[in-house]
N, C-alpha and C positions, 0 to 999 in steps of 0.2 A: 222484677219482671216475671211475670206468668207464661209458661210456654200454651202457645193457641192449638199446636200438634198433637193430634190421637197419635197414640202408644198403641202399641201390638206386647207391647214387653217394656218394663223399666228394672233398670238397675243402677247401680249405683255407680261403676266403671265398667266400661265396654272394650277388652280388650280385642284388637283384631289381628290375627297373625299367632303362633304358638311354638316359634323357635324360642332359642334361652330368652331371648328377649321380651319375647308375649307372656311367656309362662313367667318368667322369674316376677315378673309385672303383676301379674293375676296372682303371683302367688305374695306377694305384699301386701296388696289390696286386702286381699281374703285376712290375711295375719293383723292387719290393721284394724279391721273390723268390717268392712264396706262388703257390699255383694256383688258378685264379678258373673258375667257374662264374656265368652272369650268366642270368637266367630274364626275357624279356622278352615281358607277355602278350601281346603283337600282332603280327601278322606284318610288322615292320616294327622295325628300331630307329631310334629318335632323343626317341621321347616329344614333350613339348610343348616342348624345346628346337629340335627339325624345325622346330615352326611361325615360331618367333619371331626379331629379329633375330639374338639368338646374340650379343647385347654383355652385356659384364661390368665390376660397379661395385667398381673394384677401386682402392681409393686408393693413390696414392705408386709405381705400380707401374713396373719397369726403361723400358716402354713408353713411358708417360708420359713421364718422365723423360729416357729418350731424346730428345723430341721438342720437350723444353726446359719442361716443367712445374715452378714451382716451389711446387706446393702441398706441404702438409707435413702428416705427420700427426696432430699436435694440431688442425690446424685440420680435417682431414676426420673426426676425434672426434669435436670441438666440435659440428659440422653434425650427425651421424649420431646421436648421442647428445640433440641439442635436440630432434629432430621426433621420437624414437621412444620419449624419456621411460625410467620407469621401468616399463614394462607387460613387457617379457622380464628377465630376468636380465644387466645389466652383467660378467660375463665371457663369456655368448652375443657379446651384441655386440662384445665386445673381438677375442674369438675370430676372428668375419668382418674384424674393422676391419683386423686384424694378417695373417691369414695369404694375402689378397689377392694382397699382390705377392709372399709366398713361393711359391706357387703358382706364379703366372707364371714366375718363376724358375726352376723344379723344370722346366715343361713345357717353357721355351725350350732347356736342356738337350739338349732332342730334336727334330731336325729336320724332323718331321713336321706341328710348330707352329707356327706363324706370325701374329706381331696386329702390329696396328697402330689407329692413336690413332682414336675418333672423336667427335666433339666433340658431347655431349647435356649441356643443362643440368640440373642437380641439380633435382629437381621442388617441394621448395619453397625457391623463390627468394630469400623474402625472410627465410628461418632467419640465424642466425649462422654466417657462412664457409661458407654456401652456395657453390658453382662454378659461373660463368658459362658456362663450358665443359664442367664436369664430369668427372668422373674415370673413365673409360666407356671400354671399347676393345675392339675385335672382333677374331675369326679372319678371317685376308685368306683370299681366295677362290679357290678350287680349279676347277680343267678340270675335266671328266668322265672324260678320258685319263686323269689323276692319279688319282682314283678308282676308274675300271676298272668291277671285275665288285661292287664293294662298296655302288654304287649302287643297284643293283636291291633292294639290304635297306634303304635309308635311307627313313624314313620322306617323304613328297614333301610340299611347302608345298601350304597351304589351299588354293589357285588351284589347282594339280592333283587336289587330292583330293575337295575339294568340286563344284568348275565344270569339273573338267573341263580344265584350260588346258593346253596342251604342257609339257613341262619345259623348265626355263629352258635356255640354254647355258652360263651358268655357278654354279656351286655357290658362294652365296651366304648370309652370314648363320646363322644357328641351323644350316642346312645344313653350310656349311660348316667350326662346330665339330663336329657330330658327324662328317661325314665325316673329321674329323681324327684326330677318337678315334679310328674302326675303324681306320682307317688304320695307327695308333700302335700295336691292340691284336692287328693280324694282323701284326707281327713280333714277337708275342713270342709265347713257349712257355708251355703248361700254361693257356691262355685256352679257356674253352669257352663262346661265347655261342650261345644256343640261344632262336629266335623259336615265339611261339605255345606259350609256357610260363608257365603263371599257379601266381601262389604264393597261396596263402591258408591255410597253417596254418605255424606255427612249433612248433617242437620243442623245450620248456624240462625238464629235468631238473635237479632241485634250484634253483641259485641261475643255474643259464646256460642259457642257449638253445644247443643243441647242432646246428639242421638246421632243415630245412623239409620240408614237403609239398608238389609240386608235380604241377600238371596237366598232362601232355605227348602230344599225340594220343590222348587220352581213358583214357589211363593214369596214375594216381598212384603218384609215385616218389619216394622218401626219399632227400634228400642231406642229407650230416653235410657240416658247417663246421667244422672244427678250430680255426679262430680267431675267424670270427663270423661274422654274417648282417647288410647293409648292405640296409636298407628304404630303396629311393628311387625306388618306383613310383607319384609322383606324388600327386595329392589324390583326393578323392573328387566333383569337381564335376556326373560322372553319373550318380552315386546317387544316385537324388530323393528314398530314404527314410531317408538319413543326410542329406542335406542338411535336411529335414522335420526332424527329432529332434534336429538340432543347431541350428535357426534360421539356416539360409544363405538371404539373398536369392535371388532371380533363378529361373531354373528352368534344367534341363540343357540342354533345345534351345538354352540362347544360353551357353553354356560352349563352353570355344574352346580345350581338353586335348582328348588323344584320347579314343575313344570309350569305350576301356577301364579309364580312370582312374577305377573305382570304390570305391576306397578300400580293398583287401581286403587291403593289405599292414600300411594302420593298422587293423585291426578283427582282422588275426592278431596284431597287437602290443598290444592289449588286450584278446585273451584270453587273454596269459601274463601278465598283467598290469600291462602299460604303463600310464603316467600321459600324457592328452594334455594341449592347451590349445589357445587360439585355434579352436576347432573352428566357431564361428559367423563366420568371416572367408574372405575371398579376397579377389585381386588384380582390381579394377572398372575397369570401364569404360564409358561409352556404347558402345550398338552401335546401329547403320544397323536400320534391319527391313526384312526380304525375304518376299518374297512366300511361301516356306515358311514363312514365322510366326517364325525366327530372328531375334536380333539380334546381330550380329558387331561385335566388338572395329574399333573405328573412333577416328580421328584426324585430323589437319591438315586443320583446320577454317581455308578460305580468305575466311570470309563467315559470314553469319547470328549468329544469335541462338538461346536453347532458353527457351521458353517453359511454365510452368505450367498449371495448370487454368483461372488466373485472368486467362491471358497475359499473366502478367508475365513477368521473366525472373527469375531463383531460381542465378545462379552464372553464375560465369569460363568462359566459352565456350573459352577458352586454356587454362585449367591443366591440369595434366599427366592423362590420363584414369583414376585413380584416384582423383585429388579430386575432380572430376565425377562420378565414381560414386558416389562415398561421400556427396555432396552430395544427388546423387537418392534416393538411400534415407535417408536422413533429412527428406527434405521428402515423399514415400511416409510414413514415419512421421506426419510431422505432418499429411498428410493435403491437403497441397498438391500435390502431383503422384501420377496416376495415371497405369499405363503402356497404351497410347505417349504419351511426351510428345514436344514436337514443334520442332522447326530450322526456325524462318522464316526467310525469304531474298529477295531479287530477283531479276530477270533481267537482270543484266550478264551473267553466265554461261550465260545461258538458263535451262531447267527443272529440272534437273539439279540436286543438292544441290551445293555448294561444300566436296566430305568427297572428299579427296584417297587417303585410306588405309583404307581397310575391311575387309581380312583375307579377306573371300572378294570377287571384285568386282561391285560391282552389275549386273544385268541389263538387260533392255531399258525401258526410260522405262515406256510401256504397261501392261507387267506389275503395277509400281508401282502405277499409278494404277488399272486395275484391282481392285486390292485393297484400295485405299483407304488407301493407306501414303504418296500423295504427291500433293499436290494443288496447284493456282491457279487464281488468282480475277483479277480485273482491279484489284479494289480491296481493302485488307486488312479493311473490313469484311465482304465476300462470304467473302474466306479465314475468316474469325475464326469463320464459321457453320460451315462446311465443317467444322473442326477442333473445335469445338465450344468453341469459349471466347466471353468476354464482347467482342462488337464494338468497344465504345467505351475498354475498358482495355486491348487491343492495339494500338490508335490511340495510346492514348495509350505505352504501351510503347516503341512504334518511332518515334515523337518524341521522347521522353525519349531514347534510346539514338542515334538521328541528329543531337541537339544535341551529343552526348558525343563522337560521331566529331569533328564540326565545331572543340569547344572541342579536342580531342588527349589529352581524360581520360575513363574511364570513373570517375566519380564513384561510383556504385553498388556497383560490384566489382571496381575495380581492372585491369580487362582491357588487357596491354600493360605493367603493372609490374615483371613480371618477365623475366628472359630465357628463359625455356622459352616463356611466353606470344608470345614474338618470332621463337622456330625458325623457323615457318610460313611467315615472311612477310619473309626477310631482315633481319631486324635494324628491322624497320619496325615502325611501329605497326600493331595486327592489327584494328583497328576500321573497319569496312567497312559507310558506310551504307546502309539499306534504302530505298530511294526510285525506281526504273526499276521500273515494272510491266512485265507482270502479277507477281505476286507469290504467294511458291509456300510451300510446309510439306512436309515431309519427317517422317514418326513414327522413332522413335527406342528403342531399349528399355534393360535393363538386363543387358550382356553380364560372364563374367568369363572372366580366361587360368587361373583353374584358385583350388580352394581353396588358402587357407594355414597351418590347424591340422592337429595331427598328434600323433606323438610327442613329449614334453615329452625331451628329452635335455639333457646336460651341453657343458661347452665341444671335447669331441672326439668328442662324436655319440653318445654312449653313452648308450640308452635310459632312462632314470630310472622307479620307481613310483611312485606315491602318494605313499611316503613321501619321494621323493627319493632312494632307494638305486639304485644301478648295478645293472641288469638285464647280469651278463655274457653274452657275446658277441651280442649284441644292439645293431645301431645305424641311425641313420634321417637321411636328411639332404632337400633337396627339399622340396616339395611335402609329403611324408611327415611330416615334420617340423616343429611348433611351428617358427612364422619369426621369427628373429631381431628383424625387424623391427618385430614384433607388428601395431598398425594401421595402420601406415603404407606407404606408397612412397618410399624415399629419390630413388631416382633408376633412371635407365634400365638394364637389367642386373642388376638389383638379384639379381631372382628365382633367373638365371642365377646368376651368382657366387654368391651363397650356399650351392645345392645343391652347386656344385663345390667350395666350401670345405671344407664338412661333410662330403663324400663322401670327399676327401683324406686328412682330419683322422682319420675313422675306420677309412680302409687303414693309415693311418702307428701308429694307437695298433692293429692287429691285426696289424700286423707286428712291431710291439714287445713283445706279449702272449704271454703263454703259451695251450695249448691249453685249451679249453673244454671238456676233461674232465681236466683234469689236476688 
């Protein structure tokens, strides 16, 4: 087949999107031989890998292993295959299980990369061959010297973009994978990344997608992909009218992707006819609420309780912040908690919530309370008015819950059974009674780091339709992409590695392919 389409631009793969996933993607392509154009909508690359820590759940890898791991991969199967069921495809899953440490392997190759181990338990702790320490390892951390003039494109962490905060002095985390990629991807030839370029049409002639349409300084220009077009720009979690049509909890303002993750690279891949899934899902969390009405992605939690409508408590104050979330919207469902729901606490800490990690950071005390986001009272009956719950079942609540500190069990839910539940607090029990007034409430909402339905693809990213047929040169990994993992959170980096899996998987099978008109 001859494509009949004038070209503004050809290349060889079109990556769209520049989180780990775009980049690790373009940066195979390029190492393969192929010449990469990468179209990234925001004036900034790193995507929602910038914001996060930048670890990757990647079992049995050389990393590990180095550092004296002797997990193995049957047992990191076993774990990863018991929490996520049969709800994806068992060679999806195979596919991440397996090509983890090839990856690692592939990137260590090139001296631009650099991980080392860091120790995050597996998130549900008590599965079969769960990891106490888990299989998790980041990019080590870069100067700004090292960096250079590449930093001023890196998308900057929430603390700077939101609040406002100085840039750190060292390149940390999510940062510091993607400052690796550019890094990796400005020595090689025939790389064209280009910011402030949004893709929203795809170009399918006959049985392959041959190009895209993109927006470039308010000009649309057609670039042909000889081998294919790699969709990894992310979910759709600030589209409120795909979120609406698909049934996603939460609302945009407490989404914690960039601003431009509107889903326009999954909505061009099913109007060639892509098949999605998972489209009603994303990665949850508790968020802190700010006085803009936000509620941001929040953790290590050194104290309190989360209370109901009915003030009681409704879940594992410790488990990992996806099972908290997914726990809130199912008791929302059942009509038990409306948002904000609320973090009781005491004043050993003073007023101040006992939430160590909050993504953007809290502001002034005042502000809070002000708005009615953070309150105390002397006695938790006066609190229990304030917040609007039943006085005497909050009473009873944080007696019930301070005999459990006392005995060393959470009888109720378990809080402290597992090892994730113990990160926070050294290896200690995380159950901290409520008893030194005055005594304070913190509202709460329900934040997510981004949806996780998408393209329904096969085990090397290759788009699928309806019927299951390979959509040639068409492929999607990320956010973009049907997740592996379906409803679950395996563990920490999950999100990360997978996109970089998939992104990999589908430079290697387009560099192994023939042209998309051929």
């Amino acid at each position: 087949m001859t494509t009949t389409t004038e070209w503004d631009d050809e290349c060889d793969v079109l990556v769209v999107g520049s989180g780990g996933g775009g980049l690790t993607g373009a940066y195979t392509a390029a190492r393969e031989g192929l010449s990469v154009i990468l179209a990234e909508a925001s004036d900034h690359f790193g995507g929602t890998t910038a914001y996060s820590g930048g670890g990757m759940w990647f079992p049995c890898n050389a990393v590990l292993e180095r550092a004296g791991s002797t997990d193995t991969f049957r047992d990191a199967a076993t774990y990863y295959r018991s929490i996520v069921g049969d709800r994806t495809p068992r060679e999806l899953q195979d596919a991440y299980l397996e090509n983890g440490a090839r990856l690692v392997d592939y990137l260590e190759q090139d001296d631009d990369f650099e991980f080392m181990v860091f120790p995050w338990p597996d998130y549900y702790g008590s599965a079969p061959k769960a990891s106490a320490t888990g299989r998790h390892i980041m990019t080590k951390s870069l100067r700004p010297d090292e960096l250079g003039s590449l930093r001023d494109s890196l998308r900057p962490t929430l603390p700077v973009e939101r609040a406002g905060a100085p840039l750190p002095e060292s390149i940390d985390g999510g940062q510091a994978l993607i400052g690796r990629l550019l890094l990796a991807l400005s020595r090689r030839d025939a790389v064209d990344l280009r910011l402030d370029t949004t893709c929203d049409e795809l170009v399918r002639e006959g049985e392959a997608v041959v190009g895209a349409v993109v927006t470039q300084a308010g000009v649309r220009r057609r670039i042909r992909a000889r081998r294919g077009v790699l969709v990894a720009a992310g979910g759709f979690e600030h589209n409120e009218q795909m979120r609406t049509t698909y049934g996603v909890p939460g609302a945009t303002r407490d989404a914690m992707g960039p601003a431009t993750n509107l889903g326009l690279g999954i909505q061009a891949g099913i109007a060639v006819g892509a098949d999605t899934d998972l489209m009603e899902e994303a990665w949850w969390s508790p968020g802190l609420t700010h006085p803009d009405g936000s509620s941001t992605f929040s953790l290590w939690f050194t104290g309190g309780i989360f209370v109901d409508d009915n003030g009681e408590r409704f879940v594992n104050e410790s488990w990992a912040y996806d099972r908290i979330g997914r726990e809130v919207i199912d008791r929302i469902a059942a009509g038990d908690v409306t948002l904000p729901f609320w973090m009781v606490y005491d004043d050993r800490d003073g007023e101040r919530p006992p939430v160590r990690a909050t993504s953007v950071p809290a502001g002034e005390t005042r502000d809070y309370q002000e708005a009615g986001l953070w309150f105390s009272a002397d006695t938790l009956d006066e609190l229990a008015v304030k917040i609007g719950v039943p006085a005497d079942r909050l009473a009873e609540t944080v007696a019930r819950f301070n005999g459990f500190v006392e005995a060393g069990h959470d009888d109720d839910f378990n809080r402290g059974d597992e090892p994730y539940d113990r990160s926070f607090s050294g290896g200690e029990s995380p159950l901290v009674a409520i008893e030194k007034g005055p005594f304070h409430a913190a509202a709460f909402g329900l934040s997510d780091l981004g949806t996780k339905g998408g393209l329904r693809t096969d085990a090397s990213a290759r788009v699928l339709d309806a019927e299951g047929a390979v959509i040639r040169g068409l492929y999607a990994a990320g956010n973009s992409m049907a997740a592996p993992s379906g409803t679950v959170y395996p563990g920490g980096g999950n999100p990360v590695g997978t996109s970089m899996v998939f992104s990999h998987l589908a430079a290697l099978d387009m560099a192994a392919s023939r042209t998309t008109d051929a």
